[in-house]
N, C-alpha and C positions, 0 to 999 in steps of 0.2 A: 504494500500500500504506500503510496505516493505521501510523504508528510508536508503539513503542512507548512509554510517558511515561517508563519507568525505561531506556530507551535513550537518550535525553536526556542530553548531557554537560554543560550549564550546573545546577548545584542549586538554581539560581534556578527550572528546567524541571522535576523532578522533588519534590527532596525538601522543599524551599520551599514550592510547587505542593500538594503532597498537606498541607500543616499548616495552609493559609487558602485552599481551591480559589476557595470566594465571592470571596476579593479578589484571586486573580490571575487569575481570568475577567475581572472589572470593568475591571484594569490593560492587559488582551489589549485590550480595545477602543480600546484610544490607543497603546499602547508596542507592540506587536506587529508583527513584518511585514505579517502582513495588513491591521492598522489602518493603516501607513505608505501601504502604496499606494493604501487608499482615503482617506485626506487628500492623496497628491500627484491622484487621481485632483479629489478634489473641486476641487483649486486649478486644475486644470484644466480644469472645469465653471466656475468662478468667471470663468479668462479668456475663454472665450466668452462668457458674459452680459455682460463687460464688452465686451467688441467690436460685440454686439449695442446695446447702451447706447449706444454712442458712435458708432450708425449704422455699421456696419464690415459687418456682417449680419445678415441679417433674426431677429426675437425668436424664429420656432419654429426657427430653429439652434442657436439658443441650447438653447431645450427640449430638441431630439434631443440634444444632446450630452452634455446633463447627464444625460438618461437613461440613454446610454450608459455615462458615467461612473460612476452608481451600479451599474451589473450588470458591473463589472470586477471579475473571479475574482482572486487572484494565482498561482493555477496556470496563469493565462491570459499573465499577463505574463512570471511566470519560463520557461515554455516559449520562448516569444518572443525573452527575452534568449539564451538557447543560438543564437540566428541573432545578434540583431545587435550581442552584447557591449557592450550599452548599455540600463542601466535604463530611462531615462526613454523613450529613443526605444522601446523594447522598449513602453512602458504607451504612448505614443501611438499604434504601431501597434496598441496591441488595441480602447483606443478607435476609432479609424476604422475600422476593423474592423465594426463595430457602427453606422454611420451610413452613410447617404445621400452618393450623390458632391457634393451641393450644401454639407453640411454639412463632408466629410473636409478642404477647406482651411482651415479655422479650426481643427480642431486644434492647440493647442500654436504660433497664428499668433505672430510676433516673439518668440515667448518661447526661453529658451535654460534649461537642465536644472537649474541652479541655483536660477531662480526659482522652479520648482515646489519643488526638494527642499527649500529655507531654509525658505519660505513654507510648505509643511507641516510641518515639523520644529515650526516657531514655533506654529503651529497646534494641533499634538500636546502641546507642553508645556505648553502655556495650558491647553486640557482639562483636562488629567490633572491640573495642579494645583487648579485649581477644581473639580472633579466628585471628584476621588477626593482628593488626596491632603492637601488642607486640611481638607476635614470629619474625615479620621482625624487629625488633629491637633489639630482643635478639640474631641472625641470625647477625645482625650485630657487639655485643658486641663480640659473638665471634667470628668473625676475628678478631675483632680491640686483642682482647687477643691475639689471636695469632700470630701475628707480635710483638704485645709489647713484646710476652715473647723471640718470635725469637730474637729482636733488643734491649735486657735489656742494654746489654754491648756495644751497638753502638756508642762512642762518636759523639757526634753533638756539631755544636755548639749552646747555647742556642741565643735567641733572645728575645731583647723586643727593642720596638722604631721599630722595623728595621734595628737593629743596631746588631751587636754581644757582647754577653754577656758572662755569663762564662757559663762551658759547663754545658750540659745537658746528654743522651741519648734519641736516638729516641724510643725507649721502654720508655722511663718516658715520655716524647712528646705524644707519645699515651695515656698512661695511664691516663694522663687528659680526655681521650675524654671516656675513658673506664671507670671511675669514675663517670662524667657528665651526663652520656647517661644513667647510671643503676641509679641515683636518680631521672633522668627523666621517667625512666619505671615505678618507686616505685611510683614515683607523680601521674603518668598515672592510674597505677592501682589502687591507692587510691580513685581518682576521679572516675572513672567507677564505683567503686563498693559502693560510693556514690549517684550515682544519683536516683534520686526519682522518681515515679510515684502520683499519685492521683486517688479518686473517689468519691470525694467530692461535688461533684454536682454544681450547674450554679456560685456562688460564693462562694463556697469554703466551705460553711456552714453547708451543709449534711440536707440543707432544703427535699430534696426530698426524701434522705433513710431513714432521720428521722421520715417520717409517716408511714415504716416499722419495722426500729429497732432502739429501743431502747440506742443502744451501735452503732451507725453509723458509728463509726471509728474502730471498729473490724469486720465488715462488707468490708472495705476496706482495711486490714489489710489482710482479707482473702481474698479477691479477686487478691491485689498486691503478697498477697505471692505465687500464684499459677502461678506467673510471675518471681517472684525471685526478687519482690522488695520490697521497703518499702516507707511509706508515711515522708515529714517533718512533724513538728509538727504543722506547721501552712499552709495553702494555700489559695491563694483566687480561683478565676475562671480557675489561671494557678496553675501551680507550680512555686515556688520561682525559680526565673532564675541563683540563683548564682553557683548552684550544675551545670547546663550544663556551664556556664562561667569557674568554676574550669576547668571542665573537657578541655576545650579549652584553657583557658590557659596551661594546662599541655603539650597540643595538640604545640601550639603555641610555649611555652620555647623548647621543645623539637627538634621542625623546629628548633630552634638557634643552639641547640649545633649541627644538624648534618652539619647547614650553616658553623660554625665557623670551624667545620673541614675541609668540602671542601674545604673553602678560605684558611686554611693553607697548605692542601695539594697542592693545587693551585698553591700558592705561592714557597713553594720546588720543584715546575716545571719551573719555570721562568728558561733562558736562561744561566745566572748568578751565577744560583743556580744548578739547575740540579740536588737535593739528592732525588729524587722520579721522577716517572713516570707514567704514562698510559699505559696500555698497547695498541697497534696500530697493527689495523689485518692487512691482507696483501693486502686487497682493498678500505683503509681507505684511507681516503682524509682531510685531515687539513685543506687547502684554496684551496680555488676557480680559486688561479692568482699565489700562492705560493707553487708550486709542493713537497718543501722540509718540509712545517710547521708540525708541531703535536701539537696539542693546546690541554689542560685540558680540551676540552668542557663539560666532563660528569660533573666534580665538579664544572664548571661555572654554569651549568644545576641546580643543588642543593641549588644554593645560589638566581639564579634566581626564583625557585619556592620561594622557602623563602621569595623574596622580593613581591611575589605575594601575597600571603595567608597569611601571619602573620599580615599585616595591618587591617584586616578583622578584626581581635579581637576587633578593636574599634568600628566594627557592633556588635559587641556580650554585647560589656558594654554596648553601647545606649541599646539595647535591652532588658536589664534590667529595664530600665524606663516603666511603662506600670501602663495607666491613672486609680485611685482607683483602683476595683478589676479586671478591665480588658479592652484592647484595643487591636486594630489591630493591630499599628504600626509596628510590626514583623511580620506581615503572609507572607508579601514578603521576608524579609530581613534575616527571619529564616528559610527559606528554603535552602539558600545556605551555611550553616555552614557546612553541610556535608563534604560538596567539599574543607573545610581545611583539615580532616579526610582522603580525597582521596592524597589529595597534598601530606599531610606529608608522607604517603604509598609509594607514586612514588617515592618520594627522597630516602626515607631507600632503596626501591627496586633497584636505580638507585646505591646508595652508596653499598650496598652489589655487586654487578654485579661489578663493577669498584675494590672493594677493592680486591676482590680475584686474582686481578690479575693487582693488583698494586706494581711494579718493584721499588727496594729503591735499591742505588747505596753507599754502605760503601766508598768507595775508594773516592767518588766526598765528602762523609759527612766528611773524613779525611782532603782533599786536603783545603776545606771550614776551617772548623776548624784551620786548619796550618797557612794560612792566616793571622791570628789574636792572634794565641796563643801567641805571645810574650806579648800582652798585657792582658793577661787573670789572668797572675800571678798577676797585679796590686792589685785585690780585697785580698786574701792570705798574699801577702808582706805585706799590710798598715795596713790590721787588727793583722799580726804577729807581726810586730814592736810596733803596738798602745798595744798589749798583754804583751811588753818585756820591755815596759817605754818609747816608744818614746810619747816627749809632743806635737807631729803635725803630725802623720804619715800620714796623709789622704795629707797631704799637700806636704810633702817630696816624696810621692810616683807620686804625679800628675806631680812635676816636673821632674822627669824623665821620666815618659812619654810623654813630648813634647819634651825629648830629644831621644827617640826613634822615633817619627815623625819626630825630624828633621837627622835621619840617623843615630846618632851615639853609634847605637850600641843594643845589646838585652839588655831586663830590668832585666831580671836577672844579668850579666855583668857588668851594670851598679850601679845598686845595691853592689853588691860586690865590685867594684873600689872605691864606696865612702866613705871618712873617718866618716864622720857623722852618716852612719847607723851602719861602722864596730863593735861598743859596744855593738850593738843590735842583728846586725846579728850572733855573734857570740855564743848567747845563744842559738837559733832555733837548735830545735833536726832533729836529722838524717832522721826520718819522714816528718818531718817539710820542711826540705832541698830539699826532694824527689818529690814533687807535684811543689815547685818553679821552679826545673828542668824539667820537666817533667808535662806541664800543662795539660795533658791528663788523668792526675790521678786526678783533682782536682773538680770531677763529685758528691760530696758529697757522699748520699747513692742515689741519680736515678735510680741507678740499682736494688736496693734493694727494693726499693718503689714502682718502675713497679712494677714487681713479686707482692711482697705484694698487691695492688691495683690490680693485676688481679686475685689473690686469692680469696680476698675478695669478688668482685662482681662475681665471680662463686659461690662461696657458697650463697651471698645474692639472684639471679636471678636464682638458679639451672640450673647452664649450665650444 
């Protein structure tokens, strides 16, 4: 019987599902049970051609097997585990199944259930990050270029605390996230293209290939190469869990930087603020009771999954613990690593969809800015005077800015009316003079550094 999609208890199944269907088909083909057992099925096509390779059995066993192994249902298999309360043995009986009694002893030959499931696991994650889940990231990087490079010159004002700081531009505001995001692909990729496979047999020893070959590790050497992996140097019954750990952490750090964006984008939505926006169709609805709201939902969205999925990594470090050369204690808890993999997908897809047509408001970034610029020159003034011999300039300059809190008067203005600094002031060159007047010039190079930073991760990430 056909189930229902909104009978589905994960939201990842349903309500996730129904908002980007295009990207969680794509994701179904690597993260999915069905994709699972036809990657353990393949690793088990891969150990017969290896067997055949290494002279163990003749080449067209090889062939039926694999053939076999591609026309494995997993209705075929999960039936089968109902008898033998064991996965893998379950997918080997339905392979031989399907083959020749010349061919049925090379199934699954010396190999024990681990090496299949590591080896496709490692398989599955490599995929998915290279076919799916790095191009929506790079797909993402360049937008984020592309606004950085639009808004190099945008003064903003910078922030930290909360508080306004001196300025910035919103193109260098971006280009943090465009710097962040492409060490987090380079991490990502790194990791993928580390993870390992095995075929080491029941603890890792090569007890069982070794009554065939002599050299038992170039026996798996060839079987993984014909998978496009490689063994560590050391395994017991599993594979060393640190290579998928990286890979989830990378998985993981990277949920942050796209979290840390939404909350800032977020944030320059606030009522207050208003220097970015959403864009709002024309049958959109904000509240339920407040006819007028527009709320950030998509990037509340992104910080949300985030606080969902990244705690998860403390399943992944327990999951490391695993008693001598082998325990269960993961057969449950490693099944759902995937579904970090899916999360982080949804958010890029959700952030790409949102930024393209993410509205930024120069005129409110000026109006913000102006607000404050009379106190902006403070940092400039006190490190100019401290440059020209004042013995306290950090001090002389603070107290005039509680004399611009208390009204009277700009700090520049102020500055100049006072005899104590006029020794000082009077060295400042004409350049000098020009950024205290004018705190809108006083952006360092931001501008230059966007650009730069978005140069660079194009050339790094070949956009």
């Amino acid at each position: 019987m056909q189930r229902d999609l909104f009978d589905s208890i994960s939201p990842l199944d349903h309500r996730y599902y129904t908002s980007s269907p295009e990207l969680f088909e794509r994701l179904a083909s690597y993260l999915s049970e069905s994709a699972t057992i036809r990657y353990q099925a393949r690793v088990e096509a891969a150990l017969v051609r290896g067997l055949s390779r290494m002279g163990i059995c003749p080449p067209h066993v090889a062939d039926e097997v694999e053939r076999a192994c591609a026309a494995v249902r997993p209705e075929e298999v999960y039936a089968e585990e109902e008898k033998t309360r064991h996965n893998i043995r379950a997918l080997v009986n339905v392979i031989r199944s399907k083959v020749s009694d010349e061919a049925k002893p090379f199934v699954h030959f010396t190999a024990t259930s681990v090496d299949i499931i590591d080896t496709a696991r490692a398989l599955q994650l490599k995929d998915v990050a290279f076919d799916v889940v790095i191009p929506l990231l790079k797909d993402l990087v360049r937008l984020l270029i592309a606004i950085a490079r639009r808004e190099a010159y945008t003064v903003q004002a910078g922030r930290t605390h909360g508080q306004h700081a001196v300025p910035i531009t919103f193109g260098f505001a971006l280009a943090e996230y465009v710097s962040r995001l492409g060490n987090r692909i380079e991490a990502l990729e790194q990791a993928a293209r580390n993870l390992k496979g095995k075929m080491a047999g029941a603890v890792g020893a090569y007890n069982a290939s070794h009554l065939f070959f002599d050299d038992p590790r170039a026996f798996e050497a060839e079987v993984l190469g014909l998978l496009g992996l490689s063994a560590a140097d050391h395994a017991t019954q599993i594979v060393q869990p640190e290579f998928v750990v990286d890979y989830m952490h990378a998985v993981a750090s990277t949920f942050g930087v796209l979290a840390n964006l939404a909350d800032d984008v977020r944030h320059l939505q606030r009522t207050e603020i208003g220097e970015v926006g959403e864009s709002f169709e024309k049958d959109q609805v904000g509240s339920s009771t407040m006819p007028h709201k527009r709320n950030p939902w998509n990037f509340e969205h992104v910080k949300s999954l985030w606080k969902v999925f990244v705690p998860r990594m403390m399943t992944l470090y327990m999951d490391q613990i695993s008693e001598h050369q082998r325990d269960l204690t993961n057969s449950a808890s490693g099944r759902f690593a995937v579904e970090m993999v899916a999360g982080l997908s949804c958010a890029a897809d959700r952030l790409i969809r949102v930024t393209r047509k993410l509205v930024v408001d120069p005129e409110r970034m000026q109006q913000n800015f102006a607000s404050t610029a009379g106190y902006v020159i403070a940092e400039p003034l006190y490190i100019l005077l401290a440059a020209h011999g004042h013995p306290d300039a950090h001090e002389a300059v603070r107290k005039l800015t509680l004399r611009v809190e208390a009204g009277e008067g700009d700090l520049w203005e102020l500055a100049m009316a006072s005899e104590e600094l006029a020794p000082y002031l009077e060295r400042f060159s004409e350049s000098q003079r020009a950024i205290l007047k004018d705190p809108a010039k006083y952006t360092g190079i931001a501008a230059q550094r966007a650009l730069a930073v978005c140069d660079e991760w194009e050339r790094r990430l070949n956009l």
